[in-house]
Structure formats: C-alpha cells, structure tokens
N, C-alpha and C positions, 0 to 999 in steps of 0.2 A: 150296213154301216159297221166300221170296225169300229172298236171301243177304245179310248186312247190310254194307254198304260200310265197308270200314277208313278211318280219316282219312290220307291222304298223308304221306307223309313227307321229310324235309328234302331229303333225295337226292333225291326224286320230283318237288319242286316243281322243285330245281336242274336236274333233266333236261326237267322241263319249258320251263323261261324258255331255256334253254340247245338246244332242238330248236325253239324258236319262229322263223316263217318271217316275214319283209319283207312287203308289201304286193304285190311281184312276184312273189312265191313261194320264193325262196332262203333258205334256212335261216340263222339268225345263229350264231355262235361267240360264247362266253361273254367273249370279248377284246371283240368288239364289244357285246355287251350291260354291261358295264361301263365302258366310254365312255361310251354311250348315257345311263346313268342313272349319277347320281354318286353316290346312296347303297350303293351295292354294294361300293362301295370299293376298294383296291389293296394292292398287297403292301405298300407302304411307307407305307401311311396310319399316322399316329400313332395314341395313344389317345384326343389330347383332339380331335381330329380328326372320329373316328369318334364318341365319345358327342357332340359336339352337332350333326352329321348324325341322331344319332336324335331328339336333344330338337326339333332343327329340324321334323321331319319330323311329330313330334307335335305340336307347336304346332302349323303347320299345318294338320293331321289338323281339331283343335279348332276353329280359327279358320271353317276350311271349313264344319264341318257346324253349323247354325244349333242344333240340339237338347242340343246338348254344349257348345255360348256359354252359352247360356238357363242352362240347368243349371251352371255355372262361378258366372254371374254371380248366381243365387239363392243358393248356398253360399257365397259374397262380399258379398252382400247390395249389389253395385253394380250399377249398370246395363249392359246387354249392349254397349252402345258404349266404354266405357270398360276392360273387362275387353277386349276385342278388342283395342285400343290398346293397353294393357298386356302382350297377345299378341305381338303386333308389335314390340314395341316388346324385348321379350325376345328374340325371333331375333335381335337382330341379336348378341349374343354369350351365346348362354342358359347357356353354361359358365364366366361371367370370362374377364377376359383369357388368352388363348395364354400358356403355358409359356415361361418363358426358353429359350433354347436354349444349352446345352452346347456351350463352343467346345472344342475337342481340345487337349489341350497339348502343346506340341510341346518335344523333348529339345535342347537347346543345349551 
C-alpha cells in the first residue's frame, strides 16, 4: 500500500525556505532570506504596508500569467491590453494613499 503524502505545513515550508542553501552551498538564515525577498516582511512593517505587498504581488501574479488576463478581461468585457494597463497601473498604490502618520505629543 502506498502511504498517502500529508500537505506541508506552515512551519515546514518556514524550515524549509529558512534551511535553503546559496548556489555555493552555504545554507541562508531566515535574517538573510527576508532581506533577499521583500514580501516576507519585518518586524516593524505596518499594516497598510503589508496588505498591498500582497495586493502588489497578486497583480502581478495576474498580469504575469497570459490565461488569468484573458479571463479578467472576458469578465470586463475589455480587452487584455487594456485591463493589463489598468493592472499596472493599480500597483502603483493598490491600497489609496499611505496612512497619516501619528506624530507623538509631546508634554510641556
């Protein structure tokens, strides 16, 4: 009987990306693979930060694969040039403007 393979889990893929080695062979530290790739994030990343690194990321996803245009732009009834543009044209702030920032008040 063959054994049926469980689907990985979150820790597993993190030990995974996190034991994966350089092209020399040297294994990276998870410091360095979050350098490496910006969507992995840091401790002090905001929220609005992080949500449109995902939106970013899935635009892209979209824009990339020609079969998920096609199908965007038949559900839009535009054409796949146009809906791409309108892609692109959404990264560059897919969440609205940045958050005011909160200045400290200071005691006098």
């Amino acid at each position: 009987k063959r054994k049926k393979k469980s689907r990985p889990t979150a820790t597993d893929v993190f030990w995974k990306l996190s034991t994966m080695s350089n092209p020399g062979g040297a294994s990276i530290s998870s410091e360095q693979l979050k350098a490496r790739y910006i969507g992995t994030g840091h401790a002090d990343m905001t929220k609005y930060e992080w949500v449109t690194n995902q939106h970013r990321d899935a635009l892209c996803s979209h824009v990339g694969h020609y079969d998920q245009l096609s199908y965007y732009s038949v559900a839009q009834n535009e054409s796949i040039g146009r809906v791409r543009t309108q892609m692109l044209e959404k990264m560059l702030q897919p969440c609205g403007p940045p958050p005011q920032k909160k200045e400290p008040e200071t005691e006098e």
